[in-house]
N, C-alpha and C positions, 0 to 999 in steps of 0.2 A: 760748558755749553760752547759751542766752537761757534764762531762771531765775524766769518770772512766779511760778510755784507751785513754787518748787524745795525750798521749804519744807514741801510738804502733797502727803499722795496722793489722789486723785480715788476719789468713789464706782463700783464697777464701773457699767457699762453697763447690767445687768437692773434695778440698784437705779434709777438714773436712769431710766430707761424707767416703772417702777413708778411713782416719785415726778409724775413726767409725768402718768403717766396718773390719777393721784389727784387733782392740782392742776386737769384739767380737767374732770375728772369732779363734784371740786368744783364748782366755778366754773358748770360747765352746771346742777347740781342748784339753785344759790341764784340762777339766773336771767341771770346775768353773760355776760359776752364773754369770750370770750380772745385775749391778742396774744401772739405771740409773735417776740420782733425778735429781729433775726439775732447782737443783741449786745448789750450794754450801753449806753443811752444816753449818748455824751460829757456832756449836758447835767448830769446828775448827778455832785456835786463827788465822792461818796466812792464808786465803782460798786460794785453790791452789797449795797451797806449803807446809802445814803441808806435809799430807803424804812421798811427798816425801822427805821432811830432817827426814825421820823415825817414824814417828805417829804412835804408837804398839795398839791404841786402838782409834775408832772413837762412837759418840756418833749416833743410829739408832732408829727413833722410841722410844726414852725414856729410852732405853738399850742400854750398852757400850759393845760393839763388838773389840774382837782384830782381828787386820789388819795381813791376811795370804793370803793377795791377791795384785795384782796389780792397782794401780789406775792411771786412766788415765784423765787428762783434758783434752781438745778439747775446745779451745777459739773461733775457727770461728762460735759458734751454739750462741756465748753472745748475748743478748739484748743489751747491752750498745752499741752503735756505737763507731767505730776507730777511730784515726787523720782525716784520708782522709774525711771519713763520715762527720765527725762534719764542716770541711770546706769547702767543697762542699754546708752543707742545709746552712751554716753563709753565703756564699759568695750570695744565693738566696735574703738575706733581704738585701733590700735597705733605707737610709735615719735613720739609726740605731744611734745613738750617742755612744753610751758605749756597750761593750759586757761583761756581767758579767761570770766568769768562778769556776763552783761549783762542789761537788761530784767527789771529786778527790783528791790524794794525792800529794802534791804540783807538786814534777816531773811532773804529767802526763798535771795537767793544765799551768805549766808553755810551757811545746812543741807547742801547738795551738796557744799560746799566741805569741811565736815568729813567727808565721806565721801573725798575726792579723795586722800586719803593719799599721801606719797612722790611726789606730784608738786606742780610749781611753779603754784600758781593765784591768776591775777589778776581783782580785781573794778574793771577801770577804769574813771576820772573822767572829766568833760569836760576836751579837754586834754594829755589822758596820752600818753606816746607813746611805742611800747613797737619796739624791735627783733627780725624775725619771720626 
């Protein structure tokens, strides 16, 4: 069960949408651009949070652009599904022996995991090799 946010739930959909529309309503108002990439650029070591602990230059298109703008996340638009989510579609499969927990930074698959109750859950390493 892949586990990016298994740690955190997502802001609803209207709230996202609102915050959307404020960020560029912003943005149009103080004269600015908006971009909006389809994701987080790899370029950035910490996604998310470079910017804001201060990132004076972000990599765009192959050219390094300094940051004289605001940047905004907006987590409720992620692909990854939430907590809730992930346990919701696990609690649908039945007669499951083991639920394996991946793609995630320890925290996030350890939170799911304490929900998993009475069942065998593994978070494996590179390496591991497990009989299915």
């Amino acid at each position: 069960m892949e586990a990016t946010y298994g740690d955190r739930c997502h802001r609803s959909l209207t709230d996202s949408i609102d915050e959307l529309y404020g960020a560029i309503r912003s943005t149009l108002a103080r004269g600015g651009n908006v971009i909006i990439p389809p994701a987080v650029p790899s370029s950035w070591p910490d996604p998310g949070c470079a910017p804001a602990a201060g990132l004076a230059i972000v990599r765009l298109f192959g050219e390094d652009i300094a940051v004289r703008s605001t940047i905004y996340t907006i987590n409720g638009f992620s692909a990854h599904v939430d907590q809730q989510e992930l346990l919701a579609w696990r609690r649908t499969i039945e007669g499951c022996e083991a639920t394996f927990l991946v793609h995630g930074e320890e925290p996030a698959m350890l939170a799911p995991a304490a929900h998993l109750e009475g069942q065998r859950v593994e978070l494996p390493r590179p390496g591991d090799v497990f009989d299915l």
